[in-house]
FIDREN-235559 format. One line per field, with one value per residue (C-alpha): residue in one letter; chain; x, y, z. Coordinates in nm, 3 decimals, padded with zeros to 5 digits. Example, Ala and Ser with C-alpha at 12.3 -4.5 7.8 and 13.67 -1.06 7.14 Angstrom:
BEGIN
rest <- A/S $
kette <- A/A $
X <- 01.230/01.367 $
Y <- -00.450/-00.106 $
Z <- 00.780/00.714 $
***
This chain:
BEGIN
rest <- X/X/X/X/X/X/X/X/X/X/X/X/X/X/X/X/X/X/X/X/X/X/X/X/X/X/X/X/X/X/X/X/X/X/X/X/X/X/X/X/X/X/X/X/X/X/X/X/X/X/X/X/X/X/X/X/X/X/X/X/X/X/X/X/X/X/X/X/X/X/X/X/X/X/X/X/X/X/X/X/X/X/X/X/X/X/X/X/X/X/X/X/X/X/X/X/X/X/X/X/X/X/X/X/X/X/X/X/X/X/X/X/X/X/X/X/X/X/X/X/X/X/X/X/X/X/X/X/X/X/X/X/X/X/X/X/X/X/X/X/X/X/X/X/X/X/X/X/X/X/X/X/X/X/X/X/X/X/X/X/X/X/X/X/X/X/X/X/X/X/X/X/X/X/X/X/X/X/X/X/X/X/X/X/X/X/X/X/X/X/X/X/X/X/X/X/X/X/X/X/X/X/X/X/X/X/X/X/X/X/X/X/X/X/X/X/X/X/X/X/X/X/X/X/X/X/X/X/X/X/X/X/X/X/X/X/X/X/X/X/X/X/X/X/X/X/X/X/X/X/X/X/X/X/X/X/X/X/X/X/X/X/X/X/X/X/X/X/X/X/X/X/X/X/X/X/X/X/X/X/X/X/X/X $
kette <- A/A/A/A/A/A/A/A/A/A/A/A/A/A/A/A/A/A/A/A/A/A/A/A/A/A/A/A/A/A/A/A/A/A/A/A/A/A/A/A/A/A/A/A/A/A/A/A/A/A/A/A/A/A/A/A/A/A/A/A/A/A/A/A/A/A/A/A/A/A/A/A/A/A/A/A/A/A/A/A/A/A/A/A/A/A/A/A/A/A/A/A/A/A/A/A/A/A/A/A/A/A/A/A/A/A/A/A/A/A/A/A/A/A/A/A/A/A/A/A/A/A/A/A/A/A/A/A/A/A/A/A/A/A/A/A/A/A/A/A/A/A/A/A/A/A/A/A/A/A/A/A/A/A/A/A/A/A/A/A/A/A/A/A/A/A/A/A/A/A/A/A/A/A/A/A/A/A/A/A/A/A/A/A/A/A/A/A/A/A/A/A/A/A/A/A/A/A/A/A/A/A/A/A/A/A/A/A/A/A/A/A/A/A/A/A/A/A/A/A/A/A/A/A/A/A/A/A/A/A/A/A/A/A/A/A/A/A/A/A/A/A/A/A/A/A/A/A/A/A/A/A/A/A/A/A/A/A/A/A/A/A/A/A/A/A/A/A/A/A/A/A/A/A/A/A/A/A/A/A/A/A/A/A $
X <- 01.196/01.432/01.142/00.965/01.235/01.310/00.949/00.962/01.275/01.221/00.811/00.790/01.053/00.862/00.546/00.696/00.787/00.464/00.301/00.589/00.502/00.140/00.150/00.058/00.337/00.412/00.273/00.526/00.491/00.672/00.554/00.622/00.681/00.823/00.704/00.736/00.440/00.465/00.229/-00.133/-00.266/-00.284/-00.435/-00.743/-00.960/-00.938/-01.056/-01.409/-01.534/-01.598/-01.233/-01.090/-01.235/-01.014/-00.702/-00.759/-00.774/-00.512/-00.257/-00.422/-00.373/00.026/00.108/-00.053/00.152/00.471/00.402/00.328/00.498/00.888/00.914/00.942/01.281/01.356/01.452/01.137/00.940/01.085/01.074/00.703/00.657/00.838/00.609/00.327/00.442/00.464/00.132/00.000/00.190/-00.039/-00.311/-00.334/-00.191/00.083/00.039/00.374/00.238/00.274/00.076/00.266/00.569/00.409/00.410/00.742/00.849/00.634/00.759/01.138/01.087/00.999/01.264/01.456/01.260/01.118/01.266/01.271/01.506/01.584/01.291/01.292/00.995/00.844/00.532/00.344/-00.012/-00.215/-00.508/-00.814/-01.104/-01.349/-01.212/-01.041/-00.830/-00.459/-00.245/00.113/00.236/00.540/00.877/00.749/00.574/00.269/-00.012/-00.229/-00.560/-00.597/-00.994/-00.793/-00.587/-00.907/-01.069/-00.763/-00.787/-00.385/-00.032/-00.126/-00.367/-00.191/00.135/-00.091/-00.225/00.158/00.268/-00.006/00.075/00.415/00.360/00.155/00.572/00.706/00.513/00.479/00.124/00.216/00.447/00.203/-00.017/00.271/00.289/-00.032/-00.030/00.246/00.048/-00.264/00.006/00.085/-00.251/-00.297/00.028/-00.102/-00.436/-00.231/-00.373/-00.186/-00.238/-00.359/-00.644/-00.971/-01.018/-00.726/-00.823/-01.143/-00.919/-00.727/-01.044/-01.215/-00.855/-00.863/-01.218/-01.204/-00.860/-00.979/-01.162/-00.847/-00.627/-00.814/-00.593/-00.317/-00.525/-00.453/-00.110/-00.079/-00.253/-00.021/00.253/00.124/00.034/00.447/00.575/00.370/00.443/00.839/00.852/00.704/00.339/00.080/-00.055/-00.383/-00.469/-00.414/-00.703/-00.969/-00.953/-01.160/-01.356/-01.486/-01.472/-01.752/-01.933/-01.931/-01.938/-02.281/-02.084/-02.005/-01.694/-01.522/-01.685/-01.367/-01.196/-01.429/-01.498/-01.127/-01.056/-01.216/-01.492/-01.361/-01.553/-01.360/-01.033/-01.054/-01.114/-00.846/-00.612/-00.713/-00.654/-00.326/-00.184/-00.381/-00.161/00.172/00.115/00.437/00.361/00.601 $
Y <- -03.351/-03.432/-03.623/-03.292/-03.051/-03.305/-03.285/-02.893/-02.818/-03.133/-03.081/-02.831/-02.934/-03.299/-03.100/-02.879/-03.220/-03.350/-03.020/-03.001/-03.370/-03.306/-03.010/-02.997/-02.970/-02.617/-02.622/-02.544/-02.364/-02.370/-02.048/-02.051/-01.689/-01.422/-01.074/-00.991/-01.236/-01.249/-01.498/-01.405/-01.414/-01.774/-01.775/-01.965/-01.666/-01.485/-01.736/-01.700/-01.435/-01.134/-01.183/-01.274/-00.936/-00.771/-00.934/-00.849/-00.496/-00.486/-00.658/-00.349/-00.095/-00.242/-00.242/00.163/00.219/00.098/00.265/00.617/00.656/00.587/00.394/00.576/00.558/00.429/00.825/00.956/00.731/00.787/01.160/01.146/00.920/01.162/01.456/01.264/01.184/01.560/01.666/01.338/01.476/01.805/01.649/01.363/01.317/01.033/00.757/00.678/00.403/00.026/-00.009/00.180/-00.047/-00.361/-00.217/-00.135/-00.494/-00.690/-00.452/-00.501/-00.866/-00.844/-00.630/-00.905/-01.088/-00.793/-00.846/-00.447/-00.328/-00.011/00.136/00.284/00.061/00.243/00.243/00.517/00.490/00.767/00.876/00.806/00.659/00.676/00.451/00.134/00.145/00.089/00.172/00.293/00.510/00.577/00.499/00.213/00.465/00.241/00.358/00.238/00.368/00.338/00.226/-00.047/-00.150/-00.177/-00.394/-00.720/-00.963/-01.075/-01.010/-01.273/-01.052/-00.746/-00.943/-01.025/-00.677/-00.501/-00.768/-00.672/-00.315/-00.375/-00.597/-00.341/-00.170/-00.470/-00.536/-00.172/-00.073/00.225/00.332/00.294/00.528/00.758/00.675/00.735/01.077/01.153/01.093/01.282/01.554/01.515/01.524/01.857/02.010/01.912/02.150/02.414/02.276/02.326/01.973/02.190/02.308/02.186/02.060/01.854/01.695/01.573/01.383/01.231/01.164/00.981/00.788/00.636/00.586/00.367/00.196/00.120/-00.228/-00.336/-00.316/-00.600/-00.839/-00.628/-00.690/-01.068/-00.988/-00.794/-01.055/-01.362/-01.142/-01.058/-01.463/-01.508/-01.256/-01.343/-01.699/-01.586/-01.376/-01.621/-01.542/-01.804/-01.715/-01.922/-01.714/-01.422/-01.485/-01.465/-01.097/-01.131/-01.381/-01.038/-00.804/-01.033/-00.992/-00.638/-00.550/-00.339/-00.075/00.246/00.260/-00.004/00.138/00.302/-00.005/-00.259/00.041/-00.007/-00.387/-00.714/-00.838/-00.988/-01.293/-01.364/-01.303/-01.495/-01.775/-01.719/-01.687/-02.027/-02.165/-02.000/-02.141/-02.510/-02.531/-02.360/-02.639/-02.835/-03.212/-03.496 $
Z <- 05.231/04.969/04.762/04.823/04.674/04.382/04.303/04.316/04.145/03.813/03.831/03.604/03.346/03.366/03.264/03.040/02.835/02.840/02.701/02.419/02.296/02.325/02.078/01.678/01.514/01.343/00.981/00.765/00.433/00.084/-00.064/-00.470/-00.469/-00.148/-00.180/-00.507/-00.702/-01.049/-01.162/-01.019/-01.360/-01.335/-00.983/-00.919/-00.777/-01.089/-01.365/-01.278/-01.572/-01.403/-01.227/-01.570/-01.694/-01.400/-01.492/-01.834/-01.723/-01.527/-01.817/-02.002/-01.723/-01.703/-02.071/-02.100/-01.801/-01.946/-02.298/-02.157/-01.826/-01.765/-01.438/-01.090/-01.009/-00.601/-00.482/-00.617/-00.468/-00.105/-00.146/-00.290/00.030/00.270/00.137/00.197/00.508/00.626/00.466/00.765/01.046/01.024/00.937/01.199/01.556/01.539/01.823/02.023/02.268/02.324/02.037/01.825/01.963/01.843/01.506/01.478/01.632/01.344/01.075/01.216/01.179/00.829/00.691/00.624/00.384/00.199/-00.192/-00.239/00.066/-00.065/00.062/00.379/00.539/00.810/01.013/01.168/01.445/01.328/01.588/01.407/01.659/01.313/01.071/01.121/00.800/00.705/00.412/00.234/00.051/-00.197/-00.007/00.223/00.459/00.630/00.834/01.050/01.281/01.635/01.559/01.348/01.668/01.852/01.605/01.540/01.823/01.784/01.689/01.392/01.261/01.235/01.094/00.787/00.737/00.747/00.533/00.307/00.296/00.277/-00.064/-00.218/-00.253/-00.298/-00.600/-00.721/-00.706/-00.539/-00.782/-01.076/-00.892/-00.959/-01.319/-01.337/-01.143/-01.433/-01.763/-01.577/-01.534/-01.931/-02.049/-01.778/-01.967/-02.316/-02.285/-02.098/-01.782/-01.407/-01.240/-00.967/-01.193/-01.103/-01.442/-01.431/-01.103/-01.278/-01.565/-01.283/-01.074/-01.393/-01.487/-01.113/-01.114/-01.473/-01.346/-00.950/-01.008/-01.199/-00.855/-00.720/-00.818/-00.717/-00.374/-00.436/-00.488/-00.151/00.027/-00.139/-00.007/00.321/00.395/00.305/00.580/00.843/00.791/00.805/01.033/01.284/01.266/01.199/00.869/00.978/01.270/01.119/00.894/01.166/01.044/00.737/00.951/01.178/00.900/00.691/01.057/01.070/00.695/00.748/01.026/00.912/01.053/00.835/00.481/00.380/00.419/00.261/-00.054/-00.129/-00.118/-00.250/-00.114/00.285/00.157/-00.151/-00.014/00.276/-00.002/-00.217/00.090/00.250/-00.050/-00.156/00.214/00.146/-00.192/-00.023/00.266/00.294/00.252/00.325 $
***
């Protein structure tokens, strides 16, 4: 009886041991950058030619930027967010569910590796059964579809696409969308124009449209930043790959053409990322 209750009582801490031994151990990462990346001009993925041509745009799209447009201060940037934010609510039902609360716990993990913590981060499920989409806006806010929910297969997955959003503030994409929002609204002011004039919508339609394929490698950047919060936040970085795996899979559905229209290729950046985590591998 005693041999009995030993066996009950020190069985499972015995197996427990022989599971812990038997695991891989956790890959561990030194990434050369956090949030904030600063040197994807030199990144592998973009020295190809047509890629070079993007970069070259986008050190063009920068330096007009910086010429033309003061920088967005912090408050504007949360109260352009918070307006945005209200203009959502009545167009979209907001989700308050388990899934919602999954959100919220990855994003709470992150805050505290995040290089630009004066934002007010937040995340918000929006009821959209269509389009499996996510993305932010000025201030931190962060969206993200209930057809998106449906689609990731893991905690690992969605760590990697917050951490994505979140780096597209941390590296101020966002905010140059705002700069450029403000020399549209000059060149409206300097023919008399209301930006609210359909005329003036057309400049800023044809300044986004010659400026869009320059934000892929601000893509790159989101992704190298969304690799380095999973990864620290306790996510593996790997699984959370497996993504891009199912979004090359279902590439041809209608469903996920917003998504693919407005990001690189799921192809090419599940190459670039592999190979941004194979050199940020840790190696005795």
């Amino acid at each position: 009886m005693k041999k009995q209750l030993f066996l009950l009582l020190f069985l499972p801490l015995i197996t427990a041991c022989l599971d812990s031994t038997s695991t891989s151990p956790k890959v561990v990462y030194e990434f050369p950058e956090k949030t904030v990346i600063s040197n994807i001009d030199n990144d592998p993925c973009l020295q190809k030619t047509s890629s070079k041509f993007l970069a070259k745009g986008k050190q063009l799209d920068d330096s007009l930027l910086d010429r033309f447009s003061d920088e967005v201060p912090v408050k504007k940037e949360k109260e352009v967010g918070r307006d945005f934010f209200d203009s959502i609510k009545k167009e979209f039902d907001l989700v308050h569910d388990n899934r919602s609360e999954t959100l919220e716990h990855i994003l709470d993990k992150m805050q505290r590796y995040v290089s630009r913590s004066q934002l007010n981060y937040q995340i918000h499920l929006i009821q959209d059964d269509q389009t499996a989409n996510a993305w932010t806006h000025a201030g931190g806010y962060i969206y993200v579809t209930t057809k998106l929910m449906d689609f990731v297969d893991s905690e690992d997955e969605l760590a990697v696409i917050i951490g994505h959003e979140i780096g597209h503030n941390e590296n101020k994409h966002v905010a140059k969308h705002l700069q450029r929002a403000n020399i549209v609204k000059g060149i409206g002011d300097f023919f008399g124009l209301e930006v609210e004039d359909e005329t003036s919508e057309t400049i800023g339609g044809i300044f986004n449209m010659i400026l869009t394929p320059y934000n892929q490698p601000q893509e790159h950047e989101s992704d190298r930043a969304g690799l380095y919060l999973a990864y620290k936040a306790g996510y593996d970085p790997v699984k959370g790959l497996d993504f891009f795996d199912r979004l090359n899979q279902h590439q041809n559905e209608s469903w996920l053409k917003e998504f693919l229209m407005s990001h690189p290729h799921p192809d090419e950046r599940l190459s670039c990322m592999r190979g941004y985590l194979d050199s940020s591998r840790k190696t005795k």
